[in-house]
N, C-alpha and C positions, 0 to 999 in steps of 0.2 A: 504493500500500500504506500502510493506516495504524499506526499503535504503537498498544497500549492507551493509554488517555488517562493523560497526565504529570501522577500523582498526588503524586509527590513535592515534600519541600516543596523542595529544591534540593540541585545538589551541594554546596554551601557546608556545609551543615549533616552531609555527609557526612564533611568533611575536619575535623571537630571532635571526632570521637569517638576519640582517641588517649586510650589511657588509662580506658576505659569499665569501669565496674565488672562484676559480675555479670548474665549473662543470665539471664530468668525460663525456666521449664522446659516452659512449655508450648507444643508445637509442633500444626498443622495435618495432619490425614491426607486428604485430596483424590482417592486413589487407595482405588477399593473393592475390595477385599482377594478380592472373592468374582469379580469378573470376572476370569475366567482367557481366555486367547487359545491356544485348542488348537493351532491351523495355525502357530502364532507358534515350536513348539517343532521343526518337521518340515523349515523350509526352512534350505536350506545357508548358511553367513554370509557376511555379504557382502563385496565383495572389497573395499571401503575404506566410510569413513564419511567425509565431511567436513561437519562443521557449518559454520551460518557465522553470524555475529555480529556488534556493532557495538560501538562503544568508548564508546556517548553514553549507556548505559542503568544508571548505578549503582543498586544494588548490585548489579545482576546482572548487568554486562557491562562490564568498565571500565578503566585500566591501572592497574595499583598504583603504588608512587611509584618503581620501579625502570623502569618503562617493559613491562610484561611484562602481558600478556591474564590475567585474572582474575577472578572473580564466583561468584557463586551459580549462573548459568546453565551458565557457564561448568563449573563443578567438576562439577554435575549431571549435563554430556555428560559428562564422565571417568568418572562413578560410573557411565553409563549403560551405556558403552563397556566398564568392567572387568568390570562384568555377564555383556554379551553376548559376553564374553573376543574384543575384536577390539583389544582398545587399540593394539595392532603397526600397527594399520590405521585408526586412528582421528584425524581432525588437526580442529581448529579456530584457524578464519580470518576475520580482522577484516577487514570492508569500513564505505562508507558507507551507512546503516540504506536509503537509497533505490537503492542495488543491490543489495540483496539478492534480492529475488523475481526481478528478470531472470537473474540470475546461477546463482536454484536453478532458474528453467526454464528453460535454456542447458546444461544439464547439470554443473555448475560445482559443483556441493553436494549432499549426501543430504539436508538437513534447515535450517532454520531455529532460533535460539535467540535472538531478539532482542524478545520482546513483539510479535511481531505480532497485531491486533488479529482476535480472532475474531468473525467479522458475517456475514451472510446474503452482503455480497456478497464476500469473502474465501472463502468457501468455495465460492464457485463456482470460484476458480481453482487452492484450495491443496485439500491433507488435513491433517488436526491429527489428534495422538494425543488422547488426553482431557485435564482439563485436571490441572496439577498445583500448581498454585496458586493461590489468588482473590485479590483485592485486597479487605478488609476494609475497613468504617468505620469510626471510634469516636470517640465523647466522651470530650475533655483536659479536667478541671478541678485547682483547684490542691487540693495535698494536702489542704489540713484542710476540705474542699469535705462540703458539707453530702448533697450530694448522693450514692446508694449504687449497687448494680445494681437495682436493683428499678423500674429505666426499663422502660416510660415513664411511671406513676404519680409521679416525684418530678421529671418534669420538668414537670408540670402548669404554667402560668405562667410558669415558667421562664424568661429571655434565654438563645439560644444564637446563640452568634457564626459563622459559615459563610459561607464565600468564596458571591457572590451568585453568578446565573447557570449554577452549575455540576451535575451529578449528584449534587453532597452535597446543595444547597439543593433540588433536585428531591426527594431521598430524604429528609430531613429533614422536608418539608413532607405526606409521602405515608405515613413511618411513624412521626412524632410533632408529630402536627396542636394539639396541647393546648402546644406551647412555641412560645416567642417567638424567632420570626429576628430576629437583628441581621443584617444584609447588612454583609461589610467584601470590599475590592476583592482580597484574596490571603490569604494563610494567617498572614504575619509580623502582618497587624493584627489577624486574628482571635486569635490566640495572646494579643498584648498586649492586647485588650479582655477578655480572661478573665482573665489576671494583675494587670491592674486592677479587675476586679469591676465592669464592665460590662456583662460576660454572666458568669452563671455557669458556662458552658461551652465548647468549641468542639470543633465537628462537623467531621471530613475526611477524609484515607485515614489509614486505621490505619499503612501502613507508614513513610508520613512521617514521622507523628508521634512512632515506635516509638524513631525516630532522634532527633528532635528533645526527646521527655523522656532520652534517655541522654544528651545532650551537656551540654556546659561550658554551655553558652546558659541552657539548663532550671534547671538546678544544684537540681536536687531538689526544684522548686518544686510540681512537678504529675503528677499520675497517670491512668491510665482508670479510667472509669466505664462499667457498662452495657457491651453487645458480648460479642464483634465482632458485628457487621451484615453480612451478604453480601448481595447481590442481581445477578442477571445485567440484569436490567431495567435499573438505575441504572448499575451498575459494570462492566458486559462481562461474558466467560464468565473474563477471566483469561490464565493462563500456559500454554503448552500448545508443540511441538514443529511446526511447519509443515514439511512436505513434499510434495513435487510431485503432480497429485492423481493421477497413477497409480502412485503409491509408496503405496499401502496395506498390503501384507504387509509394507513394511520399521517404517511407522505401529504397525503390530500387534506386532510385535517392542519395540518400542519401550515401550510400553505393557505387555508382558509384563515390560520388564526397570524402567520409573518401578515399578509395583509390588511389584517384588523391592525394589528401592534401600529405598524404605518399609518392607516388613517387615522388612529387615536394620536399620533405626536409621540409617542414610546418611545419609536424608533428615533427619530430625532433627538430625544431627550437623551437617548443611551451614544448616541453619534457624538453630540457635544458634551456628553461625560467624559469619555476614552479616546476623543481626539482634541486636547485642546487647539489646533490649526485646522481647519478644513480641511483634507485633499483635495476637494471637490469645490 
């Protein structure tokens, strides 16, 4: 079983953001509003939920500094669970990321919450609800950066700095063929090539970086430009609910109740808990 690909730039950069100022207001809707799940409203609930998870996946799966399971994924099942009024019945349970799948086909778990990767060949063994999150790209440059959104026209010429070998330099080269790679070997020297004016920008996961301009590191130095950028091609399909693949009506429940959380602002509200920058 694979994780979506570790776009983060690291926990490090997590554990720097004590003290973060105001989050930006815009959040992500991923759940379409008009797919309703009729069958999803008719069957009886179930007699337990248990998620299951892993402790390695910040911000969305992690212990906080008291020793206690918490994240975005995490509160997500709880918002999930309040939904479909089973909380009485609802538990989540931290293993490690590579017991997971034998564990939810053992009968061990209703569901997965850890980023597993959605692919042609995962799907042959699991169900996913749809997704509820993408991973975004975007370009960092520093504040007084010449540069506006009106990419890709100003990145014409342009030096952008992007970890070589990876889906950013794949997708960088495929939807902004008019600007110039710089290749640097991780994301801490593409950052530092941009704040020195060696690239004028750097291309990566938007979520990384959403943490890395809000931290003490950044100190206000830089901002996005352009974006976000999705692609399933480059970046996977994202965040989505893995359950066993003859677990489709519970799938479908699921999916009726990610859409409620969304309409209700939950979603939102859990967005601007665990991101204090936008990616988006």
């Amino acid at each position: 079983m694979r994780r979506v690909p570790a776009f983060l730039l690291s926990i490090a950069v997590l554990l720097t953001l004590s003290g973060v100022s105001g989050a930006q207001v815009a959040t992500p809707n991923f759940i379409d509003q008009a797919q309703r799940g009729a069958a999803a409203q008719t069957v009886a609930p179930p007699a337990r939920i248990r998620f299951l998870t892993s402790v390695d996946f910040p911000p969305f799966s992690f212990l906080d500094s008291r020793g206690l399971l918490t994240g975005f994924n995490v509160d997500l099942a709880r918002a999930v669970c309040e939904d479909m009024a089973v909380t009485d019945v609802c538990q989540i349970e931290a293993r490690p990321f590579a017991e997971l799948e034998p564990a939810l086909l053992a009968g061990e778990g209703e569901a997965i919450i850890a980023g597993v990767a959605i692919d042609v060949a995962s799907r042959t063994r699991l169900a996913f609800t749809r997704t509820y999150l993408h991973f975004p790209a975007r370009f960092a440059a520093p504040a007084g950066s010449a540069l506006g959104d009106d990419l890709p026209a100003s990145l014409d010429g342009q030096r952008v700095a992007v970890v070589s070998g990876t889906a950013h330099a794949a997708m960088l080269a495929a939807f902004f063929p008019a600007a110039v790679a710089v290749p640097v070997q991780n994301a801490s020297q593409g950052l530092s090539a941009m704040r020195r004016g060696d690239a004028a920008a750097y291309f990566g996961d938007g979520i990384g970086l959403s943490f890395w301009l809000a931290s003490e590191a950044a100190s206000d130095c830089c901002r996005f430009v352009g974006g976000p950028y999705l692609s399933d091609r480059y970046l996977g399909e994202g965040l989505a609910f893995a359950l066993a693949p003859d677990d489709q009506e519970l799938a479908a429940r699921f999916d009726e109740a990610l859409r409620r959380v969304v309409a209700s602002g939950r979603f939102s509200e859990l967005m601007l808990r665990y991101f204090p920058v936008s990616a988006f």
